[in-house]
C-alpha positions in Angstrom: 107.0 103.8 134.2 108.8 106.9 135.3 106.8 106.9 138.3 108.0 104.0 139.4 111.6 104.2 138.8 111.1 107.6 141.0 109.4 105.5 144.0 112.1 102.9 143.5 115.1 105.3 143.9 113.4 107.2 146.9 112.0 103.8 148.7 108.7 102.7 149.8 106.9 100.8 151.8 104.5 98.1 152.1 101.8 98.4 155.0 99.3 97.0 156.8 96.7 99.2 158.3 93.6 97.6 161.0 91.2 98.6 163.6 88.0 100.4 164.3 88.5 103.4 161.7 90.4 102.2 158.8 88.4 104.0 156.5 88.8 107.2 158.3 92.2 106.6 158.0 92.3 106.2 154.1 90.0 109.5 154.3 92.5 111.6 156.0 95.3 110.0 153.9 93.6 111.5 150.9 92.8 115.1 152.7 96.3 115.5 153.5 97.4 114.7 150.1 99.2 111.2 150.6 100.0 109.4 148.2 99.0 105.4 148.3 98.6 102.9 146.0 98.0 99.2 145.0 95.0 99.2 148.0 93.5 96.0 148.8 90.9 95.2 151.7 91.9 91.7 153.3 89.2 90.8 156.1 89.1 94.0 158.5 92.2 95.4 157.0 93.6 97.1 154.5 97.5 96.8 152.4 98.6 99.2 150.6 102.3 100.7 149.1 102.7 104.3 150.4 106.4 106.1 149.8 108.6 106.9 152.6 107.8 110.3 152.7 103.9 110.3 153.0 104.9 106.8 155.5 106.6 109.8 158.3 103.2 111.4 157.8 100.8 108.7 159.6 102.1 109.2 163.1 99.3 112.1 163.7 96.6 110.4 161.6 96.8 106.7 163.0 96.4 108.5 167.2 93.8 110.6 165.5 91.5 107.2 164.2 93.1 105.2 166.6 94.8 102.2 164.2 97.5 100.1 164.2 100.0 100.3 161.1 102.2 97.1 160.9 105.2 97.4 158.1 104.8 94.3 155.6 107.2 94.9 153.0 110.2 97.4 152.4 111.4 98.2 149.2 113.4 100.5 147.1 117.0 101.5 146.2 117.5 103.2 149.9 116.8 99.6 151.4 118.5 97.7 149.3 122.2 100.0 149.8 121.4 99.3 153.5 120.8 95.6 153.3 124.3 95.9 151.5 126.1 98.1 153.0 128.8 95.5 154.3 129.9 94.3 151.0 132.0 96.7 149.9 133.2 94.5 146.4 129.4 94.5 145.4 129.1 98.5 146.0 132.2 98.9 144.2 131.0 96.6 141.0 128.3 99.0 141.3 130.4 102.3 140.9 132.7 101.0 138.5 129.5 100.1 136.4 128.2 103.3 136.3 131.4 104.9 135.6 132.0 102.8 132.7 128.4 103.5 131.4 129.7 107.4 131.7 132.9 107.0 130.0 131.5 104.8 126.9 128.4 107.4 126.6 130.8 110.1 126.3 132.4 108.7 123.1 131.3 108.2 119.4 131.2 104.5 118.6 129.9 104.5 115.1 129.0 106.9 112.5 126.0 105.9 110.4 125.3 107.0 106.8 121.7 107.5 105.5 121.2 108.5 101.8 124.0 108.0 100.3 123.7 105.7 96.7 126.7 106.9 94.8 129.2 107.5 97.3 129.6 104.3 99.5 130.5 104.0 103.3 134.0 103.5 103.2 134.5 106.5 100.8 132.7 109.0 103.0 134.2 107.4 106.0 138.0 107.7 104.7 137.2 111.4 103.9 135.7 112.2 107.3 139.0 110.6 108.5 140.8 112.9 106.9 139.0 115.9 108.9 139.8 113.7 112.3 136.2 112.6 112.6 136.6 109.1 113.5 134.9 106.5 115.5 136.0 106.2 119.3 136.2 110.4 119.6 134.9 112.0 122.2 131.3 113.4 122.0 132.9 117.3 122.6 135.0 117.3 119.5 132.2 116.6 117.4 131.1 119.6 115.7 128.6 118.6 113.6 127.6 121.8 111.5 131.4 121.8 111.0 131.0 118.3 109.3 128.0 119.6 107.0 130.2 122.0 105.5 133.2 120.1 104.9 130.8 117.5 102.7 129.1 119.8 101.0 132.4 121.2 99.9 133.7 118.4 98.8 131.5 116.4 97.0 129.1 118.7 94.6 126.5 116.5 93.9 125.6 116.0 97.3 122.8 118.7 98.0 121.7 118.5 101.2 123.5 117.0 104.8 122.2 116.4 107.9 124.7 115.6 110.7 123.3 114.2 114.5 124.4 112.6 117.6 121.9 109.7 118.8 123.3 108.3 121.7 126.8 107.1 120.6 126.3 107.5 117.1 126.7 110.1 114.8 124.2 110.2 112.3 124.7 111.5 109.0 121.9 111.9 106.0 123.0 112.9 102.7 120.5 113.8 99.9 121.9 113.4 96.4 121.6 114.9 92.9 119.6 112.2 90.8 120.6 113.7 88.0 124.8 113.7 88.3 124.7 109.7 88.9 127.8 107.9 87.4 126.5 104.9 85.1 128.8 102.5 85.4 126.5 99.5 83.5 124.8 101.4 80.7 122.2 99.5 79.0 123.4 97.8 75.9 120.3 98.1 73.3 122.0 96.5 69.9 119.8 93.7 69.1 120.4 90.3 69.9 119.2 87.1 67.8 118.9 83.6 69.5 120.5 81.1 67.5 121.1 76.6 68.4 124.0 75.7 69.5 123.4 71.8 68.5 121.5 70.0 66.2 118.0 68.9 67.4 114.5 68.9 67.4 112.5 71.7 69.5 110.5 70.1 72.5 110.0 73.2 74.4 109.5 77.0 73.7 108.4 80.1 75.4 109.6 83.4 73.8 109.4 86.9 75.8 111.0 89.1 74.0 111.7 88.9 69.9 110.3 87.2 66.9 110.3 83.4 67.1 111.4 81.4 63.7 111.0 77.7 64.5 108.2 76.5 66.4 107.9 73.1 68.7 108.8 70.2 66.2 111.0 71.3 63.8 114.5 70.1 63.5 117.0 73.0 63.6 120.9 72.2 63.0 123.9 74.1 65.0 123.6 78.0 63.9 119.5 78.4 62.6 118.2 81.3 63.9 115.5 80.3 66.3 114.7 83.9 67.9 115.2 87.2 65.6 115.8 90.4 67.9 114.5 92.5 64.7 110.7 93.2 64.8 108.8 94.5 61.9 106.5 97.7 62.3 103.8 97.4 59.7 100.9 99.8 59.2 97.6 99.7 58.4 98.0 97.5 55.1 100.1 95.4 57.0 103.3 96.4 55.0 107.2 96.8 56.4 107.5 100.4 56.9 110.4 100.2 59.6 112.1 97.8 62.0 112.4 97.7 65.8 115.2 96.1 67.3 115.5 94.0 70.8 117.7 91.7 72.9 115.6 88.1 72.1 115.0 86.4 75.3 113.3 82.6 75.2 113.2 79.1 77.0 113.9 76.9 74.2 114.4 73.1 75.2 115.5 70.4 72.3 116.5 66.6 71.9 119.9 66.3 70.6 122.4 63.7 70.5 125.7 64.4 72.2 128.7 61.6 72.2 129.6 60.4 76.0 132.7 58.6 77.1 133.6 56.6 79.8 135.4 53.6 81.3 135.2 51.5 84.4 138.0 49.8 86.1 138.1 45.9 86.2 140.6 46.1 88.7 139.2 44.4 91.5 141.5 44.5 95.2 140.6 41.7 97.3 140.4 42.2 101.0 143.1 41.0 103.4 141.7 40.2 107.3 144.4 40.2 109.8 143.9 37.1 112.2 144.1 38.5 115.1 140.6 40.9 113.9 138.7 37.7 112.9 136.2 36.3 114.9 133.8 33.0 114.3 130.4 32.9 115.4 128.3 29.6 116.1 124.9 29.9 115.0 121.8 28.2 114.1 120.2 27.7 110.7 116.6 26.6 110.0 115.5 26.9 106.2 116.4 30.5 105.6 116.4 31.9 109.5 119.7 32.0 110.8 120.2 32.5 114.7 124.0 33.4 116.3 124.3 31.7 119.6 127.7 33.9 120.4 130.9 34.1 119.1 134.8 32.7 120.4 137.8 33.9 120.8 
């Protein structure tokens, strides 16, 4: 690929080599160290892509084998300015393009966080602010040991920082203390019974968690316990010698009765058709077919 982008930006050509010694020709090519390539034999020639530099070489080898070069096909960057030399709008696009693709490259467009679990984005960005590391700054100012340090000095539970460019971004990784993590949720472990909220009988029940008291069939009024979040630990003689205690957690489905109200409006409005939006329509009807034959005015 890079080999190709090289022959593009120097030029190449396309040729067409014939006559009584072409081999010889591709023979001497290759003593003298010339580069071709993509060869193909049509008939009693031979094409083949050869750069402009080895092209300046053939004068002394085609006399020498006495062929005939004929130029197919030129190509490259140095053609292509040539072929446009006149439009001075298109060359200008051109330089403006790659002046902008300078400028932009030169700048920091976004700063990327890797790592970081207790300390969000918008915290660590607000800080960095604070130490003029921003997006849209140039790619000079950013001084990115500079930026280690000031983390690490701020935030203690932050053990290890990595700062980067990549292209236009400046990468960050952060490596936290496990240990020093705020808990803002901490798990509630006070047990937790199940209990009906309506009066019903039990259709349906899977338990997960916790000891079940009613089983599928019985009739349970509003407050039974139906799961207990208190399990006994028994030993060997299978007696009580403590209690374990659990959030209950279950699918229980139930028929109940519930009252419903509701009403439906009588009120019936009849339609009014303006005359001038009615239209009759003759038709013809045999038993139940009915056929329109147009409609008037």
């Amino acid at each position: 690929m890079i080999q190709r982008i090289i022959h593009y930006i120097r030029g190449y050509v396309k040729v067409r080599v014939h006559g009584y010694s072409a081999e010889r020709f591709l023979n001497l090519c290759s003593h003298h160290q010339i580069y071709i390539w993509k060869l193909e034999p049509k008939e009693n020639t031979y094409e083949f892509y050869i750069t402009l530099q080895g092209f300046r070489k053939l004068r002394p080898i085609v006399r020498k084998t006495h062929t005939k070069i004929v130029l197919v096909k030129r190509c490259g960057l140095p053609f292509f300015i040539y072929q446009n030399r006149q439009r001075e709008a298109f060359l200008a696009g051109i330089l403006l393009c790659f002046g902008l693709l300078f400028f932009y490259s030169s700048y920091i467009w976004d700063i990327h966080f890797e790592g970081n679990e207790k300390w969000t984005n918008e915290t660590l960005l607000e800080f960095l602010e604070t130490k003029d590391v921003v997006p849209a700054m140039p790619k000079s100012k950013v001084d990115c040991p500079k930026i280690v340090k000031e983390i690490r000095k701020e935030y203690d539970d932050i053990v290890w920082v990595s700062a980067s460019v990549d292209g236009s971004r400046l990468r960050i990784q952060i490596k936290e203390n496990e240990d020093t993590f705020q808990k803002d949720d901490k798990e509630d472990t006070r047990p937790i019974d199940l209990v009906a909220s309506e009066d019903g009988v039990i259709t349906s029940m899977i338990t997960r968690s916790g000891v079940p008291q009613v089983h599928i069939g019985d009739t349970v009024k509003k407050g039974d316990l139906l799961v207990s979040g208190r399990v006994e630990v028994l030993n060997d003689a299978k007696e009580v010698i403590d209690y374990q205690y659990q959030k209950s957690d279950a699918d229980i489905y139930a028929d109940t009765r519930m009252q419903y109200k509701d009403s439906v409006s009588t009120t019936y409005y009849e339609k009014q058709y303006e005359e001038k939006r009615m239209r009759r329509a003759w038709y013809i009807k045999l038993n139940s077919r009915m056929s329109s034959v147009g409609f008037t005015k």
